[in-house]
N, C-alpha and C positions, 0 to 999 in steps of 0.2 A: 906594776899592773901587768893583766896577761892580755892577750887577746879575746878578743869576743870571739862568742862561739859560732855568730854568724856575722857576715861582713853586711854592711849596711843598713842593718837593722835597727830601728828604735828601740824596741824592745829584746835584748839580750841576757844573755847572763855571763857575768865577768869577773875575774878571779882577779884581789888585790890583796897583796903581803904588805907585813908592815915590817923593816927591816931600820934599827937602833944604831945609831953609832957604836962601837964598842961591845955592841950584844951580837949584834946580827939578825938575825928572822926570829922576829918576838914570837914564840909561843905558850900558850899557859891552858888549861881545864878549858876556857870557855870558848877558845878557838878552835882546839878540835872537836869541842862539838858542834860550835855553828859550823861547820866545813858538810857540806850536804854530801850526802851519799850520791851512788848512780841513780839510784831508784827515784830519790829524789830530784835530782838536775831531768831526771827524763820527766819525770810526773809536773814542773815548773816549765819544762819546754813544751810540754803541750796546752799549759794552762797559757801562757800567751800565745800560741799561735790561734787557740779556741777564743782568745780576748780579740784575736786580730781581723780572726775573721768575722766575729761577732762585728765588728767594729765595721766594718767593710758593707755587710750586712744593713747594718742601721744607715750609712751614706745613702747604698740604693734603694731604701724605703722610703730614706728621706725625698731621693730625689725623685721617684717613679706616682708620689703621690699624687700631685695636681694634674700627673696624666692619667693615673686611673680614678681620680673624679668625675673628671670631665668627661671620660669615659664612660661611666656608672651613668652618669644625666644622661646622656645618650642614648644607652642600653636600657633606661624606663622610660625614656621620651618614647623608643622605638617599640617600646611593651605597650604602652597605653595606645599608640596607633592603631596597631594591630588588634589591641580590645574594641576597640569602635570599630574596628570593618569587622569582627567577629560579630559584635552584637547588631550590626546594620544588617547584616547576612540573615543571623537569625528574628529579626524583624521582617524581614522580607520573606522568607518562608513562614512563619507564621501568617502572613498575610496574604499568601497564596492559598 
């Protein structure tokens, strides 16, 4: 097994040989094709960092929600107020 290409990460990508008694480092047709190119280990490296931040993303939405509810109650509790002294205002000039 090699090392990971990032230390501490959950998500990585890691390079594992399979090595035979008697043969040595098995290879055949289907190995070196699964063996990814550059283009590819780079195009895989950003598809989980983009999973991780996505991921990071949905934690803080999870967590910011019951504060921006209770917030939103608020902000139309404080709209509707302000529509009553609006319309008490134009009641009172209409009746001047």
């Amino acid at each position: 097994m090699h090392e990971r290409d990032s230390k501490g990460a959950r998500q990585t990508i890691q390079y594992v040989e399979v090595h035979f008694n008697y043969i040595g480092r098995f290879e055949n047709e289907l190995t070196e094709l699964a063996e990814p190119t550059e283009q590819e280990l780079e195009r895989m490296r950003a598809e989980i960092k983009e999973a991780q931040k996505e991921k990071v993303r949905e934690y803080h939405r999870a967590y910011r929600k019951p504060y921006r509810e209770k917030n939103l109650e608020k902000q139309r509790e404080y709209e509707r107020l302000k529509a009553r002294e609006y319309r008490a205002r134009k009641k009172l000039q209409a009746a001047q």
